[in-house]
N, C-alpha and C positions, 0 to 999 in steps of 0.2 A: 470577297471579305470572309475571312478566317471567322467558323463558330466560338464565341466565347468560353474557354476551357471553363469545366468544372470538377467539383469535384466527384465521384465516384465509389463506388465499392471498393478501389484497388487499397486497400488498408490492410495491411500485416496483421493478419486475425489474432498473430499472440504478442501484439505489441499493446503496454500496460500503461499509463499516462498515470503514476501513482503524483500523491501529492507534491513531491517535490520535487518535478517535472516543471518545466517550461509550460504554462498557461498565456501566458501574453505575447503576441504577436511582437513586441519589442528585445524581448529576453535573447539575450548574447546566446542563450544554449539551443537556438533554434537554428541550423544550416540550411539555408535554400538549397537544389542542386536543379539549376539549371537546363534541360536536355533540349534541343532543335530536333531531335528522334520524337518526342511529345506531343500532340496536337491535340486532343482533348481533358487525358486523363491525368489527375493529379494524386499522388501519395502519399504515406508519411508511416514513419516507423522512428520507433525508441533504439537508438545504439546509446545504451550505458546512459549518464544523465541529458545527451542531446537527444531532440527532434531531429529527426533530418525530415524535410518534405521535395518532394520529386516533382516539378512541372513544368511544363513549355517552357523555350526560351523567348522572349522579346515581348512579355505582358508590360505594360505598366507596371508601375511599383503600387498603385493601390487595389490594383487587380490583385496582384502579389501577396499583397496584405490581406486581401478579403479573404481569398483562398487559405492563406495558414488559418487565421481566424477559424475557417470552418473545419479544418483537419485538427485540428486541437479539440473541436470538440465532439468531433467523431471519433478520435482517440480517446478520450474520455468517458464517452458512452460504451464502446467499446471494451474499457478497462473496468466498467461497474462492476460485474461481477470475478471480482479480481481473482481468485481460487479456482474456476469454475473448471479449464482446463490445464493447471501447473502443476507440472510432479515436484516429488520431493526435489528433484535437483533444481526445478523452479524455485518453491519453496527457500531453500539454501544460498542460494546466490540475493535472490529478496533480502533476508537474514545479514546476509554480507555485506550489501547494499545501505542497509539502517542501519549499521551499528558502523562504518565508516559515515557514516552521513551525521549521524546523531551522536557517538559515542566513542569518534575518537578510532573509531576500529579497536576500540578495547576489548568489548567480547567477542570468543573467536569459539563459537559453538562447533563441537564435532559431530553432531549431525542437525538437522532439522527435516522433520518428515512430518507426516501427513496420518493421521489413527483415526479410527471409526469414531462415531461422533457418541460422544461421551455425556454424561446425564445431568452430571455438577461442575464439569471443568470445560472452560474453553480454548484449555493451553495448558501442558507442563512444564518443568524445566526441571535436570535435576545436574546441579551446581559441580557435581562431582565427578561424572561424567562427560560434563556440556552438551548432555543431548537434550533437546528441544521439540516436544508433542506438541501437533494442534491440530483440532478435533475437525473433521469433516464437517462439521455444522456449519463452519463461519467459511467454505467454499461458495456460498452466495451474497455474502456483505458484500458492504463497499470498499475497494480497493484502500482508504484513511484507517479501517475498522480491524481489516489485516493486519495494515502495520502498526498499528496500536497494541496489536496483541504482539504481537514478533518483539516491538520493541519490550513490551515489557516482560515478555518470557528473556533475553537479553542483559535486559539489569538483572535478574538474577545473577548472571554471571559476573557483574561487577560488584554489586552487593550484595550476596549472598544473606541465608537467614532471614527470611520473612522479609515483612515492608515497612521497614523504617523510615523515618520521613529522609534520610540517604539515598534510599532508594528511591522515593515518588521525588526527587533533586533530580534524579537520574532517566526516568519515564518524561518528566514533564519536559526533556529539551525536545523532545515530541509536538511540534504546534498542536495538532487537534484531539490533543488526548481528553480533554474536558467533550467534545463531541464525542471522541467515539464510545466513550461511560458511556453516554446517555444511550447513545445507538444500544450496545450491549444489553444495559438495563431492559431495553423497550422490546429487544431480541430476544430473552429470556424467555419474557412473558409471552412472546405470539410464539416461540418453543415449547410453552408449558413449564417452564421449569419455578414458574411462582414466584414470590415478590421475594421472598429468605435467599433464595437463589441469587436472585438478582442484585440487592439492595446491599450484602453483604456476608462475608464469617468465614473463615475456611480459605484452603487451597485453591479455587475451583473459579466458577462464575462470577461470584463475589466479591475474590479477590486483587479482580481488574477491574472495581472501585473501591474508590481511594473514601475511607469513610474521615468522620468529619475530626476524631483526632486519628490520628496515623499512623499512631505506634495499635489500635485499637482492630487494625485487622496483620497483624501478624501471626501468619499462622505454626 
């Protein structure tokens, strides 16, 4: 009798399970692939918005199922600290990624890269250019917190000129942008950069929260 395949180490160390990836073992955008070359170990890696996972052939289908189940969230764990090892051309394709996803592929930044981490800002964008800064700091957040920032360094490029409630129209097709504020907010502060930082005003830290009237942080 055949050992019970599981899963393993074999995980694509720069594959990202950002949020709007295949979580549920039911989702259309997961591809099983099969192999009889297989006997114990099982895979999985991000190609574009699929899953693909790699295991045995001839398991059961709920063996099958147990196994993505677990690769999903090994992927996930794996994708926590989403910056940790991505260059700018990481970076840029990311960028690419959100703003087809979220935005219509309306903004079409001509660069996005990677700058030392900076004291009041978590991100630039500067409209005229389309180049797009984001600080070394947020290289250890969470994979949601990344794109939070990307996407709204982004609507700059659709709405231009501070933050009008046009532009948080434009951030918010973002599902978890109301979380990642908070994250931000709470990042600040275990950064040191203080509650003013945090809370609000200016280009900067601030600016990716949305205060409570919204023409009220245009900077």
């Amino acid at each position: 009798m055949s050992p019970t395949p599981r899963p393993d180490a074999d995980v694509d160390p720069d594959a990202r399970l950002d949020d709007g990836l295949p979580t549920s073992p039911d989702d259309p955008r997961i591809e099983v692939r099969r192999s009889r070359r297989r006997k114990r170990t099982v895979s999985a890696r991000v190609e574009g918005q699929t899953v693909v996972v790699l295991m045995p052939a001839g398991l059961p289908r709920s063996e099958e199922r147990r196994l993505v189940v677990g690769m999903l969230a090994r992927l996930r764990r794996s994708g926590r600290r989403s910056g940790a090892r991505a260059s700018d051309e990481d970076l840029m394709r990311r960028a690419t990624a959100l703003s087809a996803r979220w935005m219509d592929g309306r903004p079409r930044p001509a660069s996005v890269r990677w700058v030392p981490a900076m004291t009041t800002r978590w991100a630039s964008c500067s409209p005229g250019s389309g180049e797009i800064r984001v600080s070394e700091a947020l290289r250890e957040v969470p994979s949601y917190v990344l794109d939070y920032v990307v996407v709204h360094e982004l609507a700059h490029l659709v709405v231009p000129g501070g933050h009008p409630p046009q532009f948080w129209e434009v951030v918010r097709r973002f599902p978890r942008t109301e979380r990642a504020m908070g994250y931000l907010e709470a990042y600040a502060r275990v950064l040191g950069q203080g509650a003013d930082a945090a809370a609000g005003g200016g280009e900067g830290m601030g600016d990716l929260v949305q205060a409570d009237d919204p023409e009220a942080d245009v900077s």
